[in-house]
C-alpha positions as CSV (number, residue, x, y, z in Angstrom):
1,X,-18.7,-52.8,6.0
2,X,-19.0,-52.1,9.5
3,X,-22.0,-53.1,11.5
4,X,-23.2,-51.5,14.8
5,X,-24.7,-53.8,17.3
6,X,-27.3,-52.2,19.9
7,X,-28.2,-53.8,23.0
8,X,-31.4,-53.5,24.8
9,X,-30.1,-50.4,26.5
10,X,-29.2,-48.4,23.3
11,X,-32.4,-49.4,21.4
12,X,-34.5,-47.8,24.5
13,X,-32.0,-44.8,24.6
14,X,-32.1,-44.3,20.7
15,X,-36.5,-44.8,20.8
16,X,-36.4,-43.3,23.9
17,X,-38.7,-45.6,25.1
18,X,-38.9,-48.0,28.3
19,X,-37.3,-51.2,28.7
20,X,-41.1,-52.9,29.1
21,X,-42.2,-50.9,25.7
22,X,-39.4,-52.5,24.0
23,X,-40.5,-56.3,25.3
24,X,-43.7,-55.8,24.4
25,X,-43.2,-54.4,21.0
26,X,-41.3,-57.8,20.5
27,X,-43.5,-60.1,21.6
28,X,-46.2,-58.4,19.6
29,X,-43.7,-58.7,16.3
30,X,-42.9,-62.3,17.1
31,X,-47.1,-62.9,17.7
32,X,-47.3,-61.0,13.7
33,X,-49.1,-58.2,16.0
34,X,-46.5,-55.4,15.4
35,X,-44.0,-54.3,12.9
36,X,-41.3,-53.6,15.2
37,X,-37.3,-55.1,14.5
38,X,-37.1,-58.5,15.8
39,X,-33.5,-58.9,17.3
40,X,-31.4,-61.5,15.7
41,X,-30.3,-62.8,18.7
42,X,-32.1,-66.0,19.6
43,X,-35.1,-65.8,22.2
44,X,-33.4,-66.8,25.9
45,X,-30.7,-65.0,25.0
46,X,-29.7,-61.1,25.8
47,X,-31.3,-59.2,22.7
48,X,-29.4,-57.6,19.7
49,X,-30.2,-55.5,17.3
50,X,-28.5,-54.0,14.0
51,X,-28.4,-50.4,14.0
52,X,-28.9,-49.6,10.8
53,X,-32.0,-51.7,10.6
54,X,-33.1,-50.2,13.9
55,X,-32.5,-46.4,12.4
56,X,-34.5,-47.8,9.2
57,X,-37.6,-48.7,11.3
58,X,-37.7,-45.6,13.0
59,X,-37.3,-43.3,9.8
60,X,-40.4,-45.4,8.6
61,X,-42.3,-44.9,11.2
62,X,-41.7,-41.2,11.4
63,X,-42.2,-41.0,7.9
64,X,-45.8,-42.5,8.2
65,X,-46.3,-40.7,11.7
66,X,-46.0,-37.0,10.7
67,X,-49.5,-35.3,9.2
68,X,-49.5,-34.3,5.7
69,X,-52.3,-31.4,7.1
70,X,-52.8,-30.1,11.0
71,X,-56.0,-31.7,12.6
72,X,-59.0,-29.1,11.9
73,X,-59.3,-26.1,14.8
74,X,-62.3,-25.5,16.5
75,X,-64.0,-22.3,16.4
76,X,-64.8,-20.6,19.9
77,X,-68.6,-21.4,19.5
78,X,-68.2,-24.9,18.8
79,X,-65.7,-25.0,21.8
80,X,-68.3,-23.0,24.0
81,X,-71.3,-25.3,22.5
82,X,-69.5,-28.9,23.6
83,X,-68.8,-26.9,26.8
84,X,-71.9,-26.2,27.7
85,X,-73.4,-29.8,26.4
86,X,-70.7,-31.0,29.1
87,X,-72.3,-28.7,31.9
88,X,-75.5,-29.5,31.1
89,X,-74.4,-33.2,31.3
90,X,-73.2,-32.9,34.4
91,X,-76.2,-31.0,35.7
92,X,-78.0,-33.9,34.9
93,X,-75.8,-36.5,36.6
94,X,-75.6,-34.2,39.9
95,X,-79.4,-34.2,40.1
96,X,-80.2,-38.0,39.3
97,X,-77.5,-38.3,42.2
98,X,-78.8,-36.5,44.9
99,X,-82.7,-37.9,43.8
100,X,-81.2,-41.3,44.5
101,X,-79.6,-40.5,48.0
102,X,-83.1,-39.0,49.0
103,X,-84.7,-42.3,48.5
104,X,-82.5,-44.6,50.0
């Protein structure tokens, strides 16, 4: 059997992900914060993966990722309603400001 190694450059190529995502992602494995794939390299050291383990975690996480149903729509009168709540929000705001700067 043939194992692929990645380094630190292929595992953000292959996620495409930063190279500061990928730290953190480790540190938060090793603090039992995350589920990422630890490297089995030692810590101090430049960090390895295996591929196949790698490709695993990221099939299992897009597995769990995708939706089994699209995120309800919202009608045109609920869209206009929060719209309007917003402007009348801001309304609000506007003229507690300008009360305030007539005081001072």
């Amino acid at each position: 059997m043939n194992q692929r190694i990645l380094l630190v450059e292929d595992v953000t190529a292959l996620l495409r992900v930063s190279r500061c995502t990928i730290d953190r992602w480790v540190r938060e494995a090793r603090e039992g914060r995350g589920d990422f794939v630890m490297p089995f390299s030692t810590p101090g050291r430049r960090m390895l993966w295996d591929a196949h383990v790698v490709e695993q975690w990221l099939a299992n996480r897009n597995a769990v990722a995708s939706p089994s149903k699209p995120p309800p729509v919202k009608s045109e009168k609920q869209k206009a309603k929060e719209f309007n709540e917003r402007q009348e929000q801001a309304a609000k705001a506007l003229e507690r400001h300008s009360r305030n700067r007539k005081t001072r």
